[in-house]
C-alpha positions in Angstrom: 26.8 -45.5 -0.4 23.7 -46.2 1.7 25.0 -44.5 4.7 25.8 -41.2 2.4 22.9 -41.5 1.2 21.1 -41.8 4.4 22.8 -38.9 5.6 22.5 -36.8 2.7 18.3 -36.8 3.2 18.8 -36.3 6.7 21.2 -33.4 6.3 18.4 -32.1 3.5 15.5 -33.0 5.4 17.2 -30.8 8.8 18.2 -27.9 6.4 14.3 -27.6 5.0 13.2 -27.7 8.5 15.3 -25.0 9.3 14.5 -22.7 6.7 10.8 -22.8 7.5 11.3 -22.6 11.3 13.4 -19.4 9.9 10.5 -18.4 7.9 8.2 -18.5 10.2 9.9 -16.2 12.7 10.8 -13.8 10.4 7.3 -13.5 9.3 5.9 -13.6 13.1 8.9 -9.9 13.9 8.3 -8.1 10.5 4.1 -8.0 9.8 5.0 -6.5 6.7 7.9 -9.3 5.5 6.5 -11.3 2.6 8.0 -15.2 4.2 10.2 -16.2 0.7 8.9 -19.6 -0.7 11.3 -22.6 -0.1 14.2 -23.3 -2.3 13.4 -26.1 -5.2 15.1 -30.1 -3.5 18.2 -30.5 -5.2 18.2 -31.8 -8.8 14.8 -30.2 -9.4 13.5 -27.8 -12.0 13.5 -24.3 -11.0 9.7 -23.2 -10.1 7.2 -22.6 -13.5 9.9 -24.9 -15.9 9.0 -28.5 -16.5 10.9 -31.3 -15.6 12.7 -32.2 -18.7 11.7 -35.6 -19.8 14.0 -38.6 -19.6 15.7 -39.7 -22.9 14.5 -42.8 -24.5 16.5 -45.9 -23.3 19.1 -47.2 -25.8 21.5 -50.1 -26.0 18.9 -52.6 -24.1 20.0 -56.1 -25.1 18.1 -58.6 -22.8 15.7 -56.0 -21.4 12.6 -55.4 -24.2 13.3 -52.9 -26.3 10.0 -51.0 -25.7 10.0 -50.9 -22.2 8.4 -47.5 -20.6 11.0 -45.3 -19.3 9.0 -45.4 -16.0 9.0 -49.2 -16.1 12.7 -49.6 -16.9 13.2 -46.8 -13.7 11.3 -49.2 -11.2 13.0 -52.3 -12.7 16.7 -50.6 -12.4 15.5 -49.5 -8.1 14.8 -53.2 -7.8 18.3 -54.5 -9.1 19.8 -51.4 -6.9 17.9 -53.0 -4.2 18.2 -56.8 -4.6 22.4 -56.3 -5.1 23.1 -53.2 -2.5 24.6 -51.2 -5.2 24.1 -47.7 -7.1 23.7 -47.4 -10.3 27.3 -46.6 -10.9 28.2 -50.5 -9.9 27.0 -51.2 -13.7 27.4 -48.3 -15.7 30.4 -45.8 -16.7 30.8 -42.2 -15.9 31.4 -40.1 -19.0 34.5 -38.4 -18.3 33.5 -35.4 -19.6 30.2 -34.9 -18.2 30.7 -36.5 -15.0 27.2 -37.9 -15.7 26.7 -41.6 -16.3 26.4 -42.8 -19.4 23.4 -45.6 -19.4 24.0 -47.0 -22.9 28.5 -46.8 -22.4 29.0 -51.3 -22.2 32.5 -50.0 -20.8 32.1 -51.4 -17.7 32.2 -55.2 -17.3 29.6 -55.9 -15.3 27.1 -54.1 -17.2 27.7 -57.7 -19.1 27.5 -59.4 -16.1 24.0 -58.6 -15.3 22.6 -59.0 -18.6 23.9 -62.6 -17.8 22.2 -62.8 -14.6 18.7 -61.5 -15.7 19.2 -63.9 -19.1 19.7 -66.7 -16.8 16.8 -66.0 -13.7 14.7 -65.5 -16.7 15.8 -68.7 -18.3 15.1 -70.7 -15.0 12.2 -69.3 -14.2 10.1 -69.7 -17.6 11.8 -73.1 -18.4 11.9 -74.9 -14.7 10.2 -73.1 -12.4 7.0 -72.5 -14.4 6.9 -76.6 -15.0 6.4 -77.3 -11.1 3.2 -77.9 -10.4 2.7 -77.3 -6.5 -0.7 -75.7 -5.5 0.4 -74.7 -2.5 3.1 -72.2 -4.3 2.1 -68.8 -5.4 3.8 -67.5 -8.5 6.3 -65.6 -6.1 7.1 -68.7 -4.3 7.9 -70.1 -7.6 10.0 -67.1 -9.1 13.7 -66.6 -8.8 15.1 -63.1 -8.5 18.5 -60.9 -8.0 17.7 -61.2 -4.5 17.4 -65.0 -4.1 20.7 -65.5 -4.3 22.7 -61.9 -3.5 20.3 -60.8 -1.1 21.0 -57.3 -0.7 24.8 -58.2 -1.5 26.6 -57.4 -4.8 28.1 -60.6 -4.2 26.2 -63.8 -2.9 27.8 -65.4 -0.2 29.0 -69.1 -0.6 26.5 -71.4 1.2 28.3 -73.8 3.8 26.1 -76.6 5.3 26.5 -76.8 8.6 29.2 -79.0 9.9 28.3 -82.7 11.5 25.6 -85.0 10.6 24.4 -86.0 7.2 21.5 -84.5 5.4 19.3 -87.5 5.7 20.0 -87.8 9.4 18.2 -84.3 9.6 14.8 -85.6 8.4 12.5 -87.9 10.7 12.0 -91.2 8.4 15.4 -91.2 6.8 16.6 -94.3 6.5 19.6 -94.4 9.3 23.4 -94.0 8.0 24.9 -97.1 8.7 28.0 -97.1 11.2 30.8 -98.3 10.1 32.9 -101.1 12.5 
């Protein structure tokens, strides 16, 4: 998704720079050519309409029920981010439409990440909020989507490394005794 994605504003990016290089020339051979104003980016309101407002969010069960359309926007980006995913890794495409369908709870892990926000939420207000480390900022003391899945919509398993013991690794520890 990333790379299409990637490749998509690259392709769009190349094809705007094209037209203007075009534009310009053609203004440059024909003094009397009016240059023709640049097609609207893809997805956007033709010129003089408004963009139409986004409809208000429905069906939010762990997110606040009031939250700002702009606010629920920059949360959404930030799970897109923390799990490598689109938005279509959560919600259902109306098959119809061909559009998703935000408030649709057909896909299963649309349930899933309600979960996972319940439960980062639920350790950071009841145990991490109680540690009292003045060298922590609040962001050292905050769990997030991308603690654990780090850019992955599925964390890898940790695996200590193999040999030793844990409190051989710290200067201090009391040695392991050896067995005869």
């Amino acid at each position: 998704m990333q790379r299409s994605f990637a490749a998509g504003l690259i392709s769009a990016t190349l094809i705007f720079a094209c037209l203007s290089l075009a534009n310009a020339s053609a203004a440059t051979t024909a003094q009397d050519a009016q240059p023709q104003p640049a097609p609207p980016a893809a997805g956007a309101p033709p010129q003089g309409q408004p963009r139409r407002p986004m409809p208000k969010p429905t069906n939010l069960k762990v997110l606040p029920k009031d939250i700002a359309t702009p606010d629920l926007m920059a949360l959404m980006r930030g799970y897109t981010k923390a799990l490598g995913v689109e938005c279509e890794f959560c919600h259902a495409e109306n098959s119809q439409t061909h559009k998703l369908n935000f408030p649709s709870d057909a896909k299963p892990e649309k349930e899933t990440a309600r979960t996972m926000i319940s439960m980062t939420r639920e350790i950071n207000e009841k145990y991490l909020s109680t540690v009292n480390d003045p060298d922590a900022t609040p962001a050292d003391k905050t769990v997030t989507c991308g603690t654990c899945h780090r850019g992955k919509s599925m964390p890898a398993l940790f695996s200590p490394k193999p040999g030793g013991g844990m409190h051989q690794e710290h200067p201090g520890a009391p040695a392991t005794p050896k067995s005869e």
